[in-house]
N, C-alpha and C positions, 0 to 999 in steps of 0.2 A: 187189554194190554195192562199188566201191572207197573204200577208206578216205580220208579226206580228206586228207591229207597225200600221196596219187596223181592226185586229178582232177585236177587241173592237167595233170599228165602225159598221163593220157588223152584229153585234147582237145589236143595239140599234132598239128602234122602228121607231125613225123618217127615216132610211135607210128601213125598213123591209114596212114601209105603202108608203115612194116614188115609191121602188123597183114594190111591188104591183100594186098600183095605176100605173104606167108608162108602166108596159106589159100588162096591161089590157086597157090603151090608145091605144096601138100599135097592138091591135088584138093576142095577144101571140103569134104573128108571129115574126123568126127571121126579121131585117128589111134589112139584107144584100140581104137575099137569095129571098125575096120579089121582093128588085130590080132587080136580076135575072129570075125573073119569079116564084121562085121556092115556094112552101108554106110547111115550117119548122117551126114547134114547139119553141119558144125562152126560153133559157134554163136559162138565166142566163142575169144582165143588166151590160154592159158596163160602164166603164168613159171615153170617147172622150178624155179628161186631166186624164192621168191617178194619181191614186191618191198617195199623195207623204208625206212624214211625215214635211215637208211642208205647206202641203193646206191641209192635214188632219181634219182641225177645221171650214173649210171656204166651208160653207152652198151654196157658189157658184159655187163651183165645187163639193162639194161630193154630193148635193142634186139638184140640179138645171138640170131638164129636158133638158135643151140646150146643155146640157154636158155627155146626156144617151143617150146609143144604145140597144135594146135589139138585143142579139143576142142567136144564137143554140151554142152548144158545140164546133163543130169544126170551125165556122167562130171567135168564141172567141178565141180559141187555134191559128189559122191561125194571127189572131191579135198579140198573145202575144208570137207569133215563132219570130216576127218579134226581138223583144226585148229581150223575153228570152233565143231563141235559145232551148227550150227543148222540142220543136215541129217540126217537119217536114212536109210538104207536095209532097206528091208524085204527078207524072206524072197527077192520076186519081182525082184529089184533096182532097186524102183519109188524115188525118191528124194523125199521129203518136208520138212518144216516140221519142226521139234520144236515139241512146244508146252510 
């Protein structure tokens, strides 16, 4: 869910044709689970600098491929458990809710 101080950004076009254009660079593969061997479907694109009401306007971190990961659902979640804490991952590296 993006913070509200980003919707805006995520419904503009210039994110919606990077967005595009950049998982279709990367094979619509997540690029985590790739590294692992594995071939997953990428659900969703990453910001390596996550985006901050800050850098919100600065085309080099919200737009700039150097700064994108496509990944799948739960390696995105696994990502942002780190930060947010309202993800867990288990033993099996299943990714969950905290409750």
């Amino acid at each position: 869910m993006a913070r509200e101080f980003a919707k805006k950004f995520y419904h503009t076009q210039a994110w919606k044709k990077c967005r595009a254009a950049y998982i279709k660079s990367v094979g619509g593969l997540c690029e985590r689970c790739l590294a692992k061997g594995l071939i997953v479907p990428a659900s969703m694109v990453h910001h390596k600098i996550y985006i901050s009401e800050e850098n919100i306007n600065n085309p080099n971190i919200t737009l700039d491929w150097n700064n994108l990961e496509a990944l799948c659902t739960d390696c995105h979640a696994e990502e942002h458990a780190k930060e947010l804490k309202r993800y867990k991952v288990d033993e099996f590296g299943r990714v969950t809710f905290r409750s």
